[in-house]
N, C-alpha and C positions, 0 to 999 in steps of 0.2 A: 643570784638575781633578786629582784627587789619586790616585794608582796605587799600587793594590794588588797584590800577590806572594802566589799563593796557592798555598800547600803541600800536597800528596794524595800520599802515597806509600797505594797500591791494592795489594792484593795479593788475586788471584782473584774479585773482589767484583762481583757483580751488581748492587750497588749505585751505583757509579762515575759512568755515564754518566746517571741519572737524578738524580744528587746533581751532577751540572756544569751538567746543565738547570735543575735548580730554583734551582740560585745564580744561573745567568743570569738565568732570566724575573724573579728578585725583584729586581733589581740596580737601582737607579735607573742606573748607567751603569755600563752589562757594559762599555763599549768601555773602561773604565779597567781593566779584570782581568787580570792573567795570570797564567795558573797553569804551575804549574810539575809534574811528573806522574813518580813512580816508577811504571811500569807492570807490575807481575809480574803475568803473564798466564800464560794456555794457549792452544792453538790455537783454541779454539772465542769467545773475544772478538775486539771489535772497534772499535776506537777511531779510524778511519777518517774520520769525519766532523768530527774536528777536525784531522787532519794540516795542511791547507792555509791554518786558522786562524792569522794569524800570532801570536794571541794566547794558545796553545797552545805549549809548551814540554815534550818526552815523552820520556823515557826507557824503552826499550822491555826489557824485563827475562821472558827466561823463566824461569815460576816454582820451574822446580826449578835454579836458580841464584843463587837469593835465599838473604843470608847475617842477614836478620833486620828488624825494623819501624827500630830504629836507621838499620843501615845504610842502608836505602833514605831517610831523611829528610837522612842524611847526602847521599848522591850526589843527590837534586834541589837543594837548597840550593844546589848549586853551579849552579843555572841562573838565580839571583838577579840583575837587571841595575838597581841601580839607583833601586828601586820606590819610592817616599812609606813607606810600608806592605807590613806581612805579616801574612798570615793562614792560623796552619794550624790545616789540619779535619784527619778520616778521609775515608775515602771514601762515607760512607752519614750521609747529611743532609739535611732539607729547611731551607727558611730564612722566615724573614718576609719579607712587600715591603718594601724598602726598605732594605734590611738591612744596604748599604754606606754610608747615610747617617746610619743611625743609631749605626751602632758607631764611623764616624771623629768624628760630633759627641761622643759621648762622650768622645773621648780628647782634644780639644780641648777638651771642658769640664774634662778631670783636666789639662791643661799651663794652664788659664787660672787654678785654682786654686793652683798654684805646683809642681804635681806634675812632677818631670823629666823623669823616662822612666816612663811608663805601661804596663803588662804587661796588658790586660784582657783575662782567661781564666777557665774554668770548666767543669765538669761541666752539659753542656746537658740539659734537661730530654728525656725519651724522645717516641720515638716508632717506630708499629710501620707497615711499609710493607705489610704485610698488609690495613692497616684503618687505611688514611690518609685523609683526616685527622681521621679521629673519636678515632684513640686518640691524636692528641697532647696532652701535659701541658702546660698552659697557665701553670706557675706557675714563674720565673726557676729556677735552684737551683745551689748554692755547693758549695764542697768543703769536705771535714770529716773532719779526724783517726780512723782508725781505729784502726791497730795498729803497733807497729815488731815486726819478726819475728824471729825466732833467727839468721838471715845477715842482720840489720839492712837490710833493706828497711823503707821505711816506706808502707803501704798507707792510700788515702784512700778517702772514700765521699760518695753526693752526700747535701745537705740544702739543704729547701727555703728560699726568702728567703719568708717567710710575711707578712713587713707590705709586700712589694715595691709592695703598689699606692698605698703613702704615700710614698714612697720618687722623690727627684729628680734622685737620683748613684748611679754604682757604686757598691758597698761594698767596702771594705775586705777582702784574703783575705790566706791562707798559702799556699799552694799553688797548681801552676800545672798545666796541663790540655793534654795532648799534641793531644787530637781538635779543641780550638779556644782559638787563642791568638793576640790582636790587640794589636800594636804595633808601631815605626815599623821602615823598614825594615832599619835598620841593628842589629838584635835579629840577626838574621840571621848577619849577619859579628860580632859581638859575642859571643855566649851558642852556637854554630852545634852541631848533635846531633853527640854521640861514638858513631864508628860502631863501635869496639870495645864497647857496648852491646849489648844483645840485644833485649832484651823492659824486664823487669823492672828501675827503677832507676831508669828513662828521665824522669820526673816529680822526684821526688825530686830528682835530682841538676842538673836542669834551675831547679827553684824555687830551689836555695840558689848558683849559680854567678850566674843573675839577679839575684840581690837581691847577692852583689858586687859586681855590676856596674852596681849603682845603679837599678835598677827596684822598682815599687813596684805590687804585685800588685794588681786591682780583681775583681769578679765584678760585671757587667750587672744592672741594676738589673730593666731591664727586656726581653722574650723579642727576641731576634736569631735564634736557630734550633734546630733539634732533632738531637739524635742517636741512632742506633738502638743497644740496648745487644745485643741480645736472640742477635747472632751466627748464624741461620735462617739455612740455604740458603748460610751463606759458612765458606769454607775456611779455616783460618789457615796459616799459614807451619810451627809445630811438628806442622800436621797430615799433611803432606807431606813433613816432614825427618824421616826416623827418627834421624837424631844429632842434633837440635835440643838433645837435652840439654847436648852437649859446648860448644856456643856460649852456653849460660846459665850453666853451671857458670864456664866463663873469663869470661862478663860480670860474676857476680855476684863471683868473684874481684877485678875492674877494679875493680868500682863505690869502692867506699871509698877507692883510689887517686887520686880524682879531686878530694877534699878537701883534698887537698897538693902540689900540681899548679897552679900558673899558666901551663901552657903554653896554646896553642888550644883544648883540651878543658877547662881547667882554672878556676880559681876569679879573681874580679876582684880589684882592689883598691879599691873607693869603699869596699865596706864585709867585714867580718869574719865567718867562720863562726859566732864566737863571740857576736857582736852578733844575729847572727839567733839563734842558739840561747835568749839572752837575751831579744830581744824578743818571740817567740812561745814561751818556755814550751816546746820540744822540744827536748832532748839528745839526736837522732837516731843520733850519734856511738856514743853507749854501750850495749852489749849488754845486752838485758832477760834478767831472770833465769828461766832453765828453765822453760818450763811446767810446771804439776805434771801427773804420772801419773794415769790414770783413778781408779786408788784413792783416792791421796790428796786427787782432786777430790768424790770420793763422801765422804770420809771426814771433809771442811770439809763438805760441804755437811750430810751429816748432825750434826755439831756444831751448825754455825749454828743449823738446823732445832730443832733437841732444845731448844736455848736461848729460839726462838719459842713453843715450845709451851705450852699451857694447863699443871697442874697440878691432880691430883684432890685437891680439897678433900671435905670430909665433907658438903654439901650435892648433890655430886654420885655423891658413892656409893649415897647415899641414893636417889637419882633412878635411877640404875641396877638397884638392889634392888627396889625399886618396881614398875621395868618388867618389870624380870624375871618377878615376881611374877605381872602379868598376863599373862605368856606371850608378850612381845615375841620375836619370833625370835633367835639370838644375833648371826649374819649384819647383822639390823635394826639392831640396837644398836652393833655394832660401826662401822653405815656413817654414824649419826647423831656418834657422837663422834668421829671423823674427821673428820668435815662441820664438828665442834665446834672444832676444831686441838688434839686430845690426839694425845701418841704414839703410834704403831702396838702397840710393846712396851708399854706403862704401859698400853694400853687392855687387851692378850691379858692383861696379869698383875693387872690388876682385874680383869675377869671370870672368871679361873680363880678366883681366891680367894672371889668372891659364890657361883659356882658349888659348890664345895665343901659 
């Protein structure tokens, strides 16, 4: 049977221990899993009841010694032995039955199609452990381009696969998904997280070091499990560092360093930054230009606007004179041709001049 590596770097998360249960009970064969566990705790957890598990692998981390989400993904990785398969989540997940059957048959369906090395990952559909399992989202969903930022980070966002229930394969993606990400085990010692990382970059720089190294992104066609977005009742790591800033500041400094770099941390050779930047349409490389200033966003938008607007022809002054006449309010009239899409000014400076 085929053995899975499963990656949980945890950090203060009350979530933990009920997301290792629910992967177990759904598991058609728990006995192939092991997980491998960044533990940043405080004294008041308790992970106890898998110590003697030999299929439990923990690195026990107190949490005010944690140097960020990176680093901890980095130092479990190195409890890797071996496995068929990896699979990393976060630590707050529930899963479908069956869930390690269905996600390996998928990636044997993308190697029988002629796929080489298969990456299938994704923004998991939500869900809330407050009001489980009524509030989970039952519809697959993908990741999607948002924005690249002023220190060139590129930020994604999820969207739904909305015809998924026609649908008989993965689909095709750009982007790769820190919280759940299924492929063989040797992704691992291959593409493995740069713990000079912090937070931010972690994605980005993980999808394009992967795709040189000859992987070939998928998003699940169909539901495998859920993820809680919503952050209730859990800690983060910059919540408890008051210098968190200074390890983002040096990350986000790294991050673009890693584009030129073939070392361990660094970029493959199957294929070229330039090739992905080509094949998906994103020049992530290049800095976008300034945003504009609240003025100068007020000052487009008012342009645009002024350019949509109506225009007072003489059938409408007419109609305005009219009303007047029978002693429409000015207030009234003013909130009808607004309603109408005339300008605010064009409408004050026809009514001063009827008024006259």
């Amino acid at each position: 049977m085929s053995s899975i590596f499963i990656q949980i770097a945890s950090y203060r998360d009350p979530q933990l221990i009920p997301t290792i249960q629910n992967c177990l009970e759904n598991a058609d064969h728990p006995e192939n899993l092991t997980f491998g566990i960044t533990w940043q705790h405080d004294d008041k957890e308790d992970l106890s009841i898998y110590l003697k598990d030999n299929r439990f692998k923990i690195i026990s981390i107190p949490y005010s010694t944690s140097k960020g989400c990176c680093w901890a993904r980095h130092k479990l990785q190195q409890l890797y032995d071996g496995e068929d398969y990896t699979l990393q989540l976060d630590s707050h997940h529930r899963f479908v039955k069956s869930w390690d059957t269905l996600i390996i048959n998928m990636y044997k369906q993308l190697k029988e199609k002629g796929v080489k090395k298969p990456l299938i990952t994704t923004y998991l559909p939500s869900f809330d452990p407050e009001n489980d399992p009524d509030a989970r989202v039952n519809c697959p969903w993908k990741i999607e381009f948002k924005e690249i930022t002023q220190d060139q980070q590129v930020l994604f966002i999820p969207g739904y696969i909305h015809n998924y229930a026609s649908l008989t394969e993965p689909v095709p993606g750009r982007f790769y998904s820190a919280h759940f990400a299924f492929a063989a085990g040797q992704f691992v010692q291959e593409v493995p997280h740069d713990p000079q990382l912090y937070f931010t970059g972690e994605e980005m720089s993980i999808t394009v070091r992967a795709y040189t190294y000859g992987y070939e992104i998928f998003h699940p066609h169909i539901l495998i499990a859920w993820h809680e977005y919503t952050r209730k009742n859990r800690v983060k790591q910059w919540d408890d560092d008051k210098e968190w800033w200074k390890k983002d500041f040096s990350s986000k400094q790294h991050y673009l360093q890693i584009f030129s770099n073939y070392g361990q941390y660094g970029i493959g050779t199957e294929r070229t930054i330039q090739d992905y930047i080509r094949e998906h349409n994103l020049n992530f490389l290049e800095k976008p230009p300034p945003k504009p200033t609240e003025t100068q966003v007020q000052t487009n938008l008012e342009t645009i606007e002024y350019k949509q607007y109506k225009q007072f022809d003489e059938a409408w002054k007419d109609w305005i004179k009219t009303n007047k006449a029978i002693n429409i309010a000015n207030d009234v009239l003013k909130k009808i041709l607004l309603d109408a899409n005339f300008h605010p000014d064009e409408i004050d400076k026809e009514l001063s001049v009827i008024y006259l």
